[in-house]
C-alpha positions in Angstrom: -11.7 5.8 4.5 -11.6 9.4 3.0 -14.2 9.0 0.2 -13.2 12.6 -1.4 -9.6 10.7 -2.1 -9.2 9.8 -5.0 -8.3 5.6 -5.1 -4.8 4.7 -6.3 -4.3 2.2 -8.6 -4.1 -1.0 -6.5 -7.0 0.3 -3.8 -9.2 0.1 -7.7 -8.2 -3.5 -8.1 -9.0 -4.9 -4.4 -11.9 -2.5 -4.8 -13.0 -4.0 -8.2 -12.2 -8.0 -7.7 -14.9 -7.7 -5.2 -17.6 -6.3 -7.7 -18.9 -8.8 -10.4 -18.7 -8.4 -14.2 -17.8 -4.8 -13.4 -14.7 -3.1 -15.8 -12.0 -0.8 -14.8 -11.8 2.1 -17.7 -8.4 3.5 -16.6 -8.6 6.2 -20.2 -11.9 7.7 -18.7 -11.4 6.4 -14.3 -14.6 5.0 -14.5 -16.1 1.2 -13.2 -19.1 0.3 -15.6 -21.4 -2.7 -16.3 -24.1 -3.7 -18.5 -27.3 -5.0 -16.5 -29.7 -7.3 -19.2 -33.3 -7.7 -18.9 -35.9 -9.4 -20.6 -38.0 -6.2 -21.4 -38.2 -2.3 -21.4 -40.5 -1.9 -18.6 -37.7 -4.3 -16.1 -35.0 -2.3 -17.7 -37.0 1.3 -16.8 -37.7 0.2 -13.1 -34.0 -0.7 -12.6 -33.4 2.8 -13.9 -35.7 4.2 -11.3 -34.4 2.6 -8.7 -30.8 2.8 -9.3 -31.7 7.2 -9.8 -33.5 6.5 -6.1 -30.4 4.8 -4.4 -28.3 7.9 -6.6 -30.4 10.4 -4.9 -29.9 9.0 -1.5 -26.2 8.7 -1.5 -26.0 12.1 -3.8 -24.0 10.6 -6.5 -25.2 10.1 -9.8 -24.0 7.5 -12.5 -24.2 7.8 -16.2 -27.0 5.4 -17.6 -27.4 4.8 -21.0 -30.7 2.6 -21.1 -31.9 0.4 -24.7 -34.1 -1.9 -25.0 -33.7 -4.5 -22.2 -30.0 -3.0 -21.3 -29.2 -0.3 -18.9 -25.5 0.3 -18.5 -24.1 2.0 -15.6 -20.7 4.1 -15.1 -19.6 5.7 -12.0 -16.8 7.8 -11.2 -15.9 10.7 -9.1 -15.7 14.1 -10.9 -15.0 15.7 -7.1 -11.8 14.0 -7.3 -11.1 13.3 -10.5 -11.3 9.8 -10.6 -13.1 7.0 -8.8 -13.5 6.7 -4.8 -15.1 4.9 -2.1 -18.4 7.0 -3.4 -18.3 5.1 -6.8 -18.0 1.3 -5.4 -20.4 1.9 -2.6 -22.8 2.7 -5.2 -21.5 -0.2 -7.3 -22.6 -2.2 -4.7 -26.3 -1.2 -4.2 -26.8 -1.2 -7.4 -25.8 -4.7 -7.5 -28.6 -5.7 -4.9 -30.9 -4.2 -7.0 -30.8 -6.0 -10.0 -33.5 -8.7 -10.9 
């Protein structure tokens, strides 16, 4: 797996039907999902440790965080589009939620 390709259309779908409650954007090649939390301080330590697991694998998400929400979008500005980076880090994030 060359995670600098870009993913074609179908490798997003098998890629996506593995991930839960996640959305393809095709307009803007982004996965997102909204994590919910009973709180600001849960939300905030999600945040911190989805920017730790970012910093490890040196890709960054957007994350636009309210009041018990934190949503989360990934893609691949290398390659114009989302890649093996994006759905690994879908995944991790996953384990980290509460």
């Amino acid at each position: 797996m060359n995670e600098f390709k870009a993913y074609s259309e179908s490798e997003i779908k098998d890629a996506i039907s593995q991930l839960e409650g996640w959305e393809f954007h095709a307009e803007t090649k982004e996965i997102s999902k909204t994590f919910s939390f009973k709180g600001y301080y849960k939300t905030i330590a999600f945040v911190n440790s989805i920017a730790w697991q970012a910093q490890k694998a040196c890709h960054h998400p957007d994350l636009k965080v309210s009041f018990g929400k934190c949503e989360v979008r990934l893609t691949t500005h290398d390659v114009d589009g989302l890649s093996y980076k994006d759905f690994n880090l879908a995944k991790a994030i996953e384990q980290l939620y509460f």
